[in-house]
C-alpha positions as CSV (number, residue, x, y, z in Angstrom):
1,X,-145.6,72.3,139.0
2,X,-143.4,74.8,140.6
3,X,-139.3,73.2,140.8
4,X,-139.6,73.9,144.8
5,X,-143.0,71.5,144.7
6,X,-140.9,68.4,142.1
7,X,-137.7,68.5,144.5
8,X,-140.4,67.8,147.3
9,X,-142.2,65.0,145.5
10,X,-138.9,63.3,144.2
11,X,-137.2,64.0,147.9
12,X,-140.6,62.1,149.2
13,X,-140.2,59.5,146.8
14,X,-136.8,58.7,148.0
15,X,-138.5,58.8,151.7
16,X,-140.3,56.1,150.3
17,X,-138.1,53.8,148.6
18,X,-135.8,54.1,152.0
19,X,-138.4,53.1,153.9
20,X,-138.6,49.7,152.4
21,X,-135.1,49.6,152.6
22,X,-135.5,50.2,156.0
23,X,-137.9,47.4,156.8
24,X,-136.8,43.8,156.8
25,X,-137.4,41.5,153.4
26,X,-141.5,39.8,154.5
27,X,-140.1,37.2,152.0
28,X,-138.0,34.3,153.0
29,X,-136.0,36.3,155.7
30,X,-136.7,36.3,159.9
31,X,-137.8,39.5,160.7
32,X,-137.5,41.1,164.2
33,X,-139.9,42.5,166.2
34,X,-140.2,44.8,169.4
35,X,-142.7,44.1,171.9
36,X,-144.8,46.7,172.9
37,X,-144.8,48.0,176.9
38,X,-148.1,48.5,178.2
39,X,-147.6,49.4,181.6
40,X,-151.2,50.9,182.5
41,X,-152.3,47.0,181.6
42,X,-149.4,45.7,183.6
43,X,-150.0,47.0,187.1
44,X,-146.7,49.1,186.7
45,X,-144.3,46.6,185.1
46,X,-142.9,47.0,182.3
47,X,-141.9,44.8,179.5
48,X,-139.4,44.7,176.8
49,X,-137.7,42.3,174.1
50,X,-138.1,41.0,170.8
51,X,-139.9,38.7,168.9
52,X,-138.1,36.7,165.7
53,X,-140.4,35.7,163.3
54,X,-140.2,33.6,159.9
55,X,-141.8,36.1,157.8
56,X,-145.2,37.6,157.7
57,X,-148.4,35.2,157.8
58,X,-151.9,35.7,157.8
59,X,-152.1,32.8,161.4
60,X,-149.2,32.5,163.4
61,X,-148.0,29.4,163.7
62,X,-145.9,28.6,167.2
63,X,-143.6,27.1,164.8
64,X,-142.9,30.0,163.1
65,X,-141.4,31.7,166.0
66,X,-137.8,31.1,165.7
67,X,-136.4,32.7,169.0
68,X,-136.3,35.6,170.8
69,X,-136.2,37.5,174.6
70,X,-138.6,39.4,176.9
71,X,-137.4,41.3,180.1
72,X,-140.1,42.1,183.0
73,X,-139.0,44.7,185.1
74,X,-135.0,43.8,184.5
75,X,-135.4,39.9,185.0
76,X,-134.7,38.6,181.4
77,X,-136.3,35.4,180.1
78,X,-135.0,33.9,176.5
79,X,-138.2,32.2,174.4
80,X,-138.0,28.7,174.2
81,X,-141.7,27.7,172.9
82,X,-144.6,29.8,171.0
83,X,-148.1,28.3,170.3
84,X,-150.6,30.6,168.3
85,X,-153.1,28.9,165.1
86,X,-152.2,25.6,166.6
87,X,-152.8,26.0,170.3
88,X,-156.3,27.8,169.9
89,X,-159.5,25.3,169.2
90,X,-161.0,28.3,167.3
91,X,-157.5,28.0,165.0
92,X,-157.6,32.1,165.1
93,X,-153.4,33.2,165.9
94,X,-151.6,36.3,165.1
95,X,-151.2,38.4,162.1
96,X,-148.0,39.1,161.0
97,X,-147.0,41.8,159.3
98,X,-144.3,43.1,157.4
99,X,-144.8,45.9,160.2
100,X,-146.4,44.5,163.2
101,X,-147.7,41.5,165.2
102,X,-151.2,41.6,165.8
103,X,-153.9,39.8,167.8
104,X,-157.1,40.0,166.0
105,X,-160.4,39.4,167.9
106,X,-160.6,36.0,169.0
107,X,-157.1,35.5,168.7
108,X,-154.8,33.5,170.9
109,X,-150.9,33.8,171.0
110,X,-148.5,32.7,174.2
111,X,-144.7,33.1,174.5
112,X,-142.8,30.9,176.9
113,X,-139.4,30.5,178.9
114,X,-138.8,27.5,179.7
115,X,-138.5,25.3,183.1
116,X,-135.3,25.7,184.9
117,X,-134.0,21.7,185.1
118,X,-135.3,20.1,187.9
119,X,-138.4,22.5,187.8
120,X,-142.1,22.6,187.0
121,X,-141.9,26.0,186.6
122,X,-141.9,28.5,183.6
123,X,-142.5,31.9,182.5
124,X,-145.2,32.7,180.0
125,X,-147.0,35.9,178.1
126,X,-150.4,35.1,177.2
127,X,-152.5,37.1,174.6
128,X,-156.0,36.1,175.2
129,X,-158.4,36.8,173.3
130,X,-160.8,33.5,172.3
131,X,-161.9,31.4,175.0
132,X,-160.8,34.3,177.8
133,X,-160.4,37.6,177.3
134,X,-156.9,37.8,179.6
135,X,-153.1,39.7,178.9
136,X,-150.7,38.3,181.8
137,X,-147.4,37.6,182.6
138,X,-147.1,34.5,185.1
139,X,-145.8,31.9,186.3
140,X,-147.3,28.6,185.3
141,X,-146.5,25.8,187.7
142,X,-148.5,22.9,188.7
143,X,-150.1,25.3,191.1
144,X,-150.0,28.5,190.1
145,X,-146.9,30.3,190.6
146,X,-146.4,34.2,191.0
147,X,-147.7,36.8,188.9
148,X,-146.6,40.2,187.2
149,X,-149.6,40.6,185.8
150,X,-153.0,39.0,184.9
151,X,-155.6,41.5,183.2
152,X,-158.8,39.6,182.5
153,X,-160.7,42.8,180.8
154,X,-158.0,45.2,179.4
155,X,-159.5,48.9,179.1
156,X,-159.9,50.3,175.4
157,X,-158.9,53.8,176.4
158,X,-155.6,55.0,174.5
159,X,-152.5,53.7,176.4
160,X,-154.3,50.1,176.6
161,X,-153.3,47.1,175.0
162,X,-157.4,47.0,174.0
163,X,-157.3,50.2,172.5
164,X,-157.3,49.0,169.0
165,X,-159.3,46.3,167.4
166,X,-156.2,44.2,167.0
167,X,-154.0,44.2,169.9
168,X,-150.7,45.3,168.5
169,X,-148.0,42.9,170.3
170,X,-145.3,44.2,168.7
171,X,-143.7,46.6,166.2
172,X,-141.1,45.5,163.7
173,X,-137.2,46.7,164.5
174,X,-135.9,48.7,161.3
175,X,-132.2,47.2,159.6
176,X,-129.5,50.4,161.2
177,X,-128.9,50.8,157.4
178,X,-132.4,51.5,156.6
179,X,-132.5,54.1,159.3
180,X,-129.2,56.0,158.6
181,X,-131.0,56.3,154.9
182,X,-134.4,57.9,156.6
183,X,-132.7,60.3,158.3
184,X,-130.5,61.4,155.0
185,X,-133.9,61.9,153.2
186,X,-134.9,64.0,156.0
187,X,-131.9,65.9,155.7
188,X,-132.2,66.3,152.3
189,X,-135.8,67.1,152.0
190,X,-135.3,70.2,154.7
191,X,-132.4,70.9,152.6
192,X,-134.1,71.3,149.3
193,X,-137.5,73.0,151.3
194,X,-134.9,75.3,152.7
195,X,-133.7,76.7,149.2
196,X,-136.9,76.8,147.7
197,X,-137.4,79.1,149.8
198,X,-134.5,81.1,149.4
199,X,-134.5,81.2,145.8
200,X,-138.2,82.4,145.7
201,X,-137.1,85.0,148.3
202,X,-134.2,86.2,146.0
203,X,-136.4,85.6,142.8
204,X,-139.2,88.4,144.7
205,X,-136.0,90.6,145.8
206,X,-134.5,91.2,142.0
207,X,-138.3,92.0,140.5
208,X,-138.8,94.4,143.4
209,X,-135.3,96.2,142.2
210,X,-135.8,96.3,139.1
211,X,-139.6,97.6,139.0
């Protein structure tokens, strides 16, 4: 193996290791998560915020949410209640990774703000994917309330909530630390690609003066 190819590997390696660093601890620790916009499955809104979770699990658990935020369209809503495994008679909730929350088929997962006092009203996210196929944003009164959004049959095309077998809710927010070490591993990978280079160039240069 050429030394140009080994600084690449070990520079790789390093990629590597960072990128666990990078990632929050799946064991023990709450891990942060972004939720994902999907604006062609939200008539035009858009949504943003974060998800805190206890750690990864293989069925969510509402009580395993420990807090969190979502904003539609600027209006911010903090998460007071979560209901996944527990809240779905076919006991299917999300998948959580050390990555990603996910929705598997005939999943069921809902995020909720809650009632102003001396209100019946509150805003909820639904993932729906057990006994109704639905994505919305609403409000839920005693009589339905307004709507953002209510997509009964999400499209599978790419750009759609539906366009992969699990619906991908959201993607974990790397530690700062973790990122300040990916992009020094870039760095240093170009760096080291960079004088391979060079020194092959100047390697080519002396045998062509001195044939």
């Amino acid at each position: 193996m050429s030394p140009c190819l080994r600084s690449v590997r070990l520079v790789m390696l390093g990629c590597a290791a960072n990128l666990a660093l990078a990632l929050p601890s799946a064991w023990g620790e709450p891990i942060t998560y972004k939720l994902v916009d999907y604006p062609l499955d939200q008539g035009g809104h858009h949504l943003s915020g974060t998800i805190v979770a206890a750690g990864v699990s293989a069925n969510l658990w509402g009580s395993q949410v420990l807090g969190g935020a979502f904003t539609i369209d600027g209006e911010s809503f903090s998460i007071g209640r979560a209901f996944g495994y527990e809240a779905n008679p076919r006991g299917i909730g999300p998948i959580v990774t050390a990555t990603e929350i996910l929705l598997p088929p005939m999943g069921f997962f809902l995020i909720e703000h809650p009632a102003p006092e001396g209100s019946n009203e509150w805003q909820t996210i639904t993932w729906n994917r057990s006994w109704r196929y639905e994505y919305s944003a609403k409000s839920e009164t005693t009589y339905p309330g307004p709507t953002y959004w209510w997509n009964v049959t999400p499209a599978s095309d790419p750009g759609h909530i539906a366009a992969n077998e699990s619906w991908i809710i959201a993607t974990v927010v790397p530690e700062p630390s973790g990122v300040v070490l990916l992009s020094s591993s870039a760095v240093s990978l170009l760096f080291s690609l960079w004088l391979g280079v060079r020194r092959r160039r100047l390697q080519a240069g002396g045998e062509s003066l001195s044939s």
